[in-house]
C-alpha positions as CSV (number, residue, x, y, z in Angstrom):
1,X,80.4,57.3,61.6
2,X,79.9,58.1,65.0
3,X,83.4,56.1,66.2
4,X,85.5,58.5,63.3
5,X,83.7,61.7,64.6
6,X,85.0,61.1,68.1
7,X,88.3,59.8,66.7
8,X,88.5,63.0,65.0
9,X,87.2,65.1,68.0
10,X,89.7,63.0,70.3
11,X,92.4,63.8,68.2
12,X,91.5,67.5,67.6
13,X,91.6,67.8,71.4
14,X,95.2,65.7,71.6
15,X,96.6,68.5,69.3
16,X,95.4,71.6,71.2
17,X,96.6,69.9,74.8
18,X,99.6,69.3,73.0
19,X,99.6,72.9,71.1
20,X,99.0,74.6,75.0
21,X,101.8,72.5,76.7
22,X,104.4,73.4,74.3
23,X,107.7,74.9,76.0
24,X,108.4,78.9,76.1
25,X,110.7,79.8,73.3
26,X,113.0,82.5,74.1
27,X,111.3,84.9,71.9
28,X,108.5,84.2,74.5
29,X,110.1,84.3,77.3
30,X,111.3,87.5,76.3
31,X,108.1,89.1,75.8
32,X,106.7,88.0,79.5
33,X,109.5,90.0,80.7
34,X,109.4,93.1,78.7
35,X,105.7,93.0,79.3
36,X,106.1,92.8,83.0
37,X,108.5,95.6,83.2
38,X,106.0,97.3,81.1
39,X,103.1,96.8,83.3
40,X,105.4,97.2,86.4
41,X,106.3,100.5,85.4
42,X,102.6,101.9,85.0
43,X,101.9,100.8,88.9
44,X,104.8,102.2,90.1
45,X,103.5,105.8,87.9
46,X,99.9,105.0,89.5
47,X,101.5,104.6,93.1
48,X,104.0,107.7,93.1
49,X,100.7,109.4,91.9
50,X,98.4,108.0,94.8
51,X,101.3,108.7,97.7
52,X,101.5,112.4,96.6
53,X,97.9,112.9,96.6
54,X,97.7,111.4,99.9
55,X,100.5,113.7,101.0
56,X,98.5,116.7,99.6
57,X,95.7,115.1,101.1
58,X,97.0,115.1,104.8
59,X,98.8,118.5,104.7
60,X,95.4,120.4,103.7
61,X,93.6,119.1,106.8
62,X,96.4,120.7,108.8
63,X,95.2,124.1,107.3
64,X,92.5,126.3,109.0
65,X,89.1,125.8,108.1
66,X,89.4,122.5,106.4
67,X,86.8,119.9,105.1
68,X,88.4,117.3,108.2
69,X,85.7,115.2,107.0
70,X,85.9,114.7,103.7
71,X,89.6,115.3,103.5
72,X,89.9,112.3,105.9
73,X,87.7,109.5,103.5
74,X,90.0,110.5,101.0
75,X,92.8,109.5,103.0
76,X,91.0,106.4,104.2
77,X,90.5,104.8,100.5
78,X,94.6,106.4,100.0
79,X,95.8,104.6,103.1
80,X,94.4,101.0,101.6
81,X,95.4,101.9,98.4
82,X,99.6,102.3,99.0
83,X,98.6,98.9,102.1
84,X,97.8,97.3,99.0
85,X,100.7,98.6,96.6
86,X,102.9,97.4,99.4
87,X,102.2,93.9,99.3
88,X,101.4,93.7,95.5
89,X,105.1,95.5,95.1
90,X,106.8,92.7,97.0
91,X,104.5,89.8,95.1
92,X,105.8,91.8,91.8
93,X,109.1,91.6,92.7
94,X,109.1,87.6,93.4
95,X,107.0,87.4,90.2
96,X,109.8,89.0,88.1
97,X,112.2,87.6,89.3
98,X,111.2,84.0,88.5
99,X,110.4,85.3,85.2
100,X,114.1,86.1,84.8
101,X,115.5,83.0,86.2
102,X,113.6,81.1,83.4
103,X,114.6,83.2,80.6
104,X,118.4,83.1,81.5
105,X,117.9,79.7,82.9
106,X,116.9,78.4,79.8
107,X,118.9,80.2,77.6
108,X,122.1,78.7,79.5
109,X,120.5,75.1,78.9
110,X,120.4,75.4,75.4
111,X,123.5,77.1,74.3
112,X,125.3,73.1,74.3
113,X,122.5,72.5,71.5
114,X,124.2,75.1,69.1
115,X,126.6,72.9,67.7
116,X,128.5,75.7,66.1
117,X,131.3,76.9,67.9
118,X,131.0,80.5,67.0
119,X,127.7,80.9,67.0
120,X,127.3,79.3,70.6
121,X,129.8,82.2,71.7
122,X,128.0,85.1,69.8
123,X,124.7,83.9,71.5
124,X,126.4,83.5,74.9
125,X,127.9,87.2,74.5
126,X,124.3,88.3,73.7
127,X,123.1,86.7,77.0
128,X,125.4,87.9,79.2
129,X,125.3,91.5,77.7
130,X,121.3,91.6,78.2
131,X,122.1,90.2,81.6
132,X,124.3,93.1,82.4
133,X,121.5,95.2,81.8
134,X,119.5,94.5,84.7
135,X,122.5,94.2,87.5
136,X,121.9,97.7,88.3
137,X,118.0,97.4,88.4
138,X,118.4,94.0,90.5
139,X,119.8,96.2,93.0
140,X,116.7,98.2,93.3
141,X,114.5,95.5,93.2
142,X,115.9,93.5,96.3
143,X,114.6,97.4,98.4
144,X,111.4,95.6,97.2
145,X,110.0,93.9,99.8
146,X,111.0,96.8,102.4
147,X,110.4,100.3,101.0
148,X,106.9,101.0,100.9
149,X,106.5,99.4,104.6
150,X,107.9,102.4,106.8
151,X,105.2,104.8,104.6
152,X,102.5,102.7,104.4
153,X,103.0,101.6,108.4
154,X,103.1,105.7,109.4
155,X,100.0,106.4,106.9
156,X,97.8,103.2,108.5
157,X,98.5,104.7,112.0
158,X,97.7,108.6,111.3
159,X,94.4,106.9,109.9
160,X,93.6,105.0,112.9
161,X,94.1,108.0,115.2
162,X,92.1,110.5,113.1
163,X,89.6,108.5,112.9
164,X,89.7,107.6,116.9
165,X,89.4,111.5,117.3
166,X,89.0,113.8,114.4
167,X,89.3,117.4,115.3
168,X,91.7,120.2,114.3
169,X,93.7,119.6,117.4
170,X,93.7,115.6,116.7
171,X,95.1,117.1,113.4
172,X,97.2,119.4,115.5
173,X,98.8,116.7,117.4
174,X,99.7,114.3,114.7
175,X,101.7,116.5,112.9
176,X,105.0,115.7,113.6
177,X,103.9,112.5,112.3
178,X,102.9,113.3,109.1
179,X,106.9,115.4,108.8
180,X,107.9,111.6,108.8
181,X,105.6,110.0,106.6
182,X,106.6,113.3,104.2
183,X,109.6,111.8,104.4
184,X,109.8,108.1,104.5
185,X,107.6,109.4,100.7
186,X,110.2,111.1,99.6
187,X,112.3,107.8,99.9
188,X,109.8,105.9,98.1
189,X,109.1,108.4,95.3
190,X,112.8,108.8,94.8
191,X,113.2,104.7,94.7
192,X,110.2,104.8,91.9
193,X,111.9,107.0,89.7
194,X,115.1,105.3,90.2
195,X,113.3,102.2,89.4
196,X,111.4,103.7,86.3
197,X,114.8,104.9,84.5
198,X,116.0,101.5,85.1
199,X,112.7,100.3,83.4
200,X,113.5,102.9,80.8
201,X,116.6,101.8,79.8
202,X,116.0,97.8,80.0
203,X,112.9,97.9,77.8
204,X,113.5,101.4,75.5
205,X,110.6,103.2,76.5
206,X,110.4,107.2,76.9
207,X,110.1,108.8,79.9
208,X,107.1,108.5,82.1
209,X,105.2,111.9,81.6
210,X,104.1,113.8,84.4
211,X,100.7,114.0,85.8
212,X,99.1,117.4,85.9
């Protein structure tokens, strides 16, 4: 009795190692994708979101009679906030990327396994037709690992000397500074909603709607 029970138990375990190593199929493959475009589209919203409130943030301690103190630990837990977007924007891009090259990569593999002529050139068509779809967001994607750095380097260093000295004319003198980091933003905000359309169109969502 007690030999069948772990005959059955070994075998019960044999079938779900078996069950978890089972290759992607495309459908799933698929999904991963569409899923991380998903998700990559909401941290992109939640960053644009978090580098205009740290803009709003940093341009009210400029104006007379401001809170210097609080408005500068809001800028503190912003600055780490877009540090950390930075590097989790280049790890997304490498991540999605990979996902891609095993979804396409795959699907190349197996078209020799359709033995049907015509069918084997319809699913090719479809493959390079999806793959069209994501030339122009490719292009966007390679700013990846660079476009976030100019902001987030300006941002780290306003912080650092605020918080060496903060008084209105620390504020004072640092303002030139924060024209630029206005502006390397406006690259980066225009690059997200670039990136979202491109999202947009891949995947069929709606537009991403605008926080109040």
């Amino acid at each position: 009795m007690k030999f069948q029970l772990k005959s059955i138990l070994a075998i019960a375990t044999l079938s779900v190692l078996i069950s978890g190593c089972a290759t992607p199929t495309g459908a799933d493959r698929a999904a991963k994708i569409e899923q991380n475009l998903k998700d990559g589209r909401t941290s992109l919203a939640t960053a644009k979101t978090t580098i205009n409130s740290t803009l709003t943030n940093l341009n009210a301690m400029q104006q007379e009679g401001a809170d210097l103190k609080t408005l500068y630990a809001t800028l503190v837990e912003n600055v780490a906030t877009i540090t950390d977007m930075s590097q989790r924007l280049k790890t997304g891009s490498r991540n999605f990327k990979t996902l891609y090259k095993q979804r396409y990569d795959a699907w190349k593999m197996s078209l020799n396994q359709i033995t049907d002529e015509d069918l084997r050139d319809d699913s090719r068509e479809r493959m390079e037709d999806q793959m069209e779809k994501y030339e122009d967001f490719f292009e966007l994607l390679n700013d990846a690992e660079t476009i976030m750095d100019p902001l987030a380097t300006k941002l780290a260093n306003i912080k650092k000397f605020l918080d060496l000295d903060l008084t209105p004319a620390s504020v004072e003198g640092v303002a030139k500074y924060i024209d630029r980091a206005n502006s390397n933003a406006e690259d980066v905000i225009e690059w997200i909603d670039d990136v979202t359309e491109e999202i947009n169109d891949i995947v069929g969502l709606p537009p991403v709607p605008v926080a109040e």
